[in-house]
Phi, psi and omega in degrees: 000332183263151209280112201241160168314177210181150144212119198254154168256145193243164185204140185298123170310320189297352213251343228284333192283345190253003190230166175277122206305327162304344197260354200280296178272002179327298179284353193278340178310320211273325179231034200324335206224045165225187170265253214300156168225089173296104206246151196237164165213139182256003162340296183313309187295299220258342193257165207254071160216143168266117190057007203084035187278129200233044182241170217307154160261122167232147130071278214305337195252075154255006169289340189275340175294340216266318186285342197270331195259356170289307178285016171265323211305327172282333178290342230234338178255031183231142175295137191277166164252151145312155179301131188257174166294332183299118170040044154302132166321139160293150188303129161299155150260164173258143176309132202273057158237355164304164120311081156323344175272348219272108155358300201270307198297346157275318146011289189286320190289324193273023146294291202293324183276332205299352178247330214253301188240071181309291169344303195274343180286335200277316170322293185282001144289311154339326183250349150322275195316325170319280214271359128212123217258012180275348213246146177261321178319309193259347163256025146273352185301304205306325194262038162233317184310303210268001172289311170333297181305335197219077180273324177305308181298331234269293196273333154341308194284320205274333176295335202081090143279161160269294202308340149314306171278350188237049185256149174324303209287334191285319181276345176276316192305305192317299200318301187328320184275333189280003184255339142252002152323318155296320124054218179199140192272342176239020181276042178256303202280025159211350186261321235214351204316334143337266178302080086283312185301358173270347184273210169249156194303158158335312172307281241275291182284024164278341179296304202304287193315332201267009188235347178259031179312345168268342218270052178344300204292319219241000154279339177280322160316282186336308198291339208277321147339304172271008175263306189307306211298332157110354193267075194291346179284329189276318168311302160309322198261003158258355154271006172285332182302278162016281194290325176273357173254359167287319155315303160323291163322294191294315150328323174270345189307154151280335174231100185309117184239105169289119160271124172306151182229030163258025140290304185293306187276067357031290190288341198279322170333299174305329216274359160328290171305324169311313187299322203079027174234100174286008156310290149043254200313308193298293197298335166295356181278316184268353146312314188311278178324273181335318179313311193223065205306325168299011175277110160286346182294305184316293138006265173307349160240347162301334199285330203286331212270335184287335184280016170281352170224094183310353177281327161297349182312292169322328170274340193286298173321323165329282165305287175315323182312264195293013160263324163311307169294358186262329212213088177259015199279340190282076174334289192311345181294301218307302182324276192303305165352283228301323186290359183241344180278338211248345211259327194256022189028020142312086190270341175289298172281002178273328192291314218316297187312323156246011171287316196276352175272350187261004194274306172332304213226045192300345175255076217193105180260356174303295215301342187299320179303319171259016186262334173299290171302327178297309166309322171339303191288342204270327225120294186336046203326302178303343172266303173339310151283343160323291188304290179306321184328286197276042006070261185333278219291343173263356201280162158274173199270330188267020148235077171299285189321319184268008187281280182317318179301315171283356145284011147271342174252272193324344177302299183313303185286002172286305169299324162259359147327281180339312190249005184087342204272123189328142199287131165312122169311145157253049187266352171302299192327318168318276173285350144313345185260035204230143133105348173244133174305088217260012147200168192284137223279308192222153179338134198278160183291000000 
């Protein structure tokens, strides 16, 4: 029953016929029997729209993710704050036979809106991101949408105006990509493979590369590029490429100026995972951190690849510890925090984590759910039954199986609230909390 961490790549339905089924699920490999996901983007490196700038491409300026991903990779080690509750957009509606919990179907609408009502689209995404705050996918939609909305600040921002760039609106919209950028590292080359076609095919920059060996942005275009393609060994060996012509660069300098390399070695990390080999995956991860011990993104998938081995529990707890002191603004961390203290039956310091991740993240229904068990183990009856309560009432239809369950345990605490009668074990939780997948690789249909 309990919802434990996970890192899935989730990919936009419309887009679904175009990306390869390996690359859909790619992160999802590592943990079959987790929740949540902390998913990364290699988006910042690669892609060829500046804001949603929709003009024509050539060659060169594929040169520009790579200096824009140098100042994030430092910007990137400081806390983003999350999305607050304060003067959140009304809810869209839905067909009235949706899931109102279900993620993806706001998702699909702020697809189905983004072009023709950017606004109302950003609205559904906004509320994608809400009800699971895990998906990489809707706050880069949102941060295309709302650029979308301010096309004059827009062309200002893409001029180098300064009062542009340092404007509220240009740093709240920008925080929306870098937090998917945390992510999923590819949710350009699985969300978005449109904006890859604007740039040149594979062939043409491969042309581009033999007289450009150096042109960093457009080996990371290439790699985001062998990544749609589902050809993740090309993916790798083109951010190494990456890294070895910022070796080069820095060898010709007149004054050796180090560029950090825990953006490249991050994404080598994902496309590891893509692979199914998480040995990989981890050292490159932990390359990431050395680069940067404040990258927290990094962390956070070390910590994911440990709990895929409960023996390994301590390192997992580890990480999160310390991706949490780099970043404490993130409900959703907490949430995976909270859920690896109760696999390690720290039931005190697991409630600590998700009383504060459901504070973070109130439409968010994992944490409730392990916040349920945890008080379970406490005793605590009357937060228990809260907590499941408001679960039920937050679940998507497609956690059916924990829905029943946990309406089955609220039976149970009711009843013995009622008669008095010594309190029901919570040791079902126990094995409920081992082995089910608690969401689905990609949006429901």
């Amino acid at each position: 029953m309990l919802l434990r961490p996970n890192v899935a790549v989730v990919i936009a339905p419309s887009t679904k016929s175009r990306v390869p089924s390996q690359a859909r699920s790619a992160w999802g490999r590592i943990g079959e029997a987790s929740a949540v996901a902390p998913t990364l983007n290699i988006g910042t490196f690669a892609t060829c729209e500046r804001a949603g700038d929709n003009r024509s491409s050539t060659v060169g300026r594929y040169s520009w993710p790579f200096a824009e991903a140098v100042l994030l990779a430092l910007l990137l080690s400081l806390p983003i704050a999350a999305q607050s509750t304060d003067n959140e957009p009304a809810r869209p509606r839905l067909d009235a036979r949706a899931d109102t919990n279900e993620w993806g179907l706001y998702h699909e609408l702020g697809l189905f809106l983004l072009f023709s009502q950017p606004q109302k689209a950003s609205d559904a995404f906004y509320w994608a991101s809400r009800l699971d705050p895990g998906q990489a996918a809707p706050l880069y939609y949102r941060w295309r949408s709302l650029w979308m909305t301010n096309p004059r600040l827009r062309r200002k921002y893409l001029s180098g105006d300064r009062k542009a760039l340092g404007s509220g609106f240009a740093q709240s919209t920008n925080a929306l990509r870098l937090r998917a950028t945390f992510r999923d590292p590819f949710v350009l080359a699985v969300g978005d493979p449109v904006a890859l076609e604007r740039g040149p095919s594979i062939e043409r920059a491969r042309e581009f590369l033999t007289t450009k060996p150096d042109d960093v942005g457009l080996w990371t275009y290439q790699a985001v590029n062998f990544y749609r393609r589902g050809e993740f060994d090309s993916t790798i060996a083109h951010l190494k490429q990456a890294i070895a012509a910022l070796d080069r660069i820095e060898r010709k300098a007149p004054v050796r100026v180090y560029e950090s390399r825990e953006f490249f070695e991050y994404a080598i990390g994902a496309a590891y995972i893509s692979l199914g080999d998480a040995k990989s995956a981890r050292e490159a991860f932990e390359r990431s951190v050395s680069e940067n011990i404040s990258f927290y993104p990094a962390r956070i998938a070390i910590a994911a690849i440990a709990w895929t081995d409960d023996s390994d529990i301590e390192t997992a707890i580890r990480e999160y510890e310390l991706a949490i002191e780099l970043n404490p603004t993130e409900g959703y961390l907490r949430q995976e925090y909270g859920a690896t203290l109760l696999v390690a039956r720290r039931f005190r310091e697991a409630v600590t984590q998700l009383e504060r991740a459901s504070e973070m993240e109130p439409y968010f229904a994992n944490s409730y759910l392990n916040l349920g068990i945890a008080y379970d183990h406490l005793a605590m009856d009357r937060e228990s039954l809260k907590a499941y309560r408001r679960f039920v009432a937050l679940a998507p239809r497609r956690m059916e199986a924990r829905i029943a369950t946990a309406k089955s345990r609220i039976e149970e605490l009711t009843t013995g609230l009622a008669t008095g009668i010594s309190r029901p074990s919570a040791a079902g939780t126990d094995t409920l909390a081992r082995g089910q997948a608690a969401r689905e690789k990609e949006p429901p249909r």
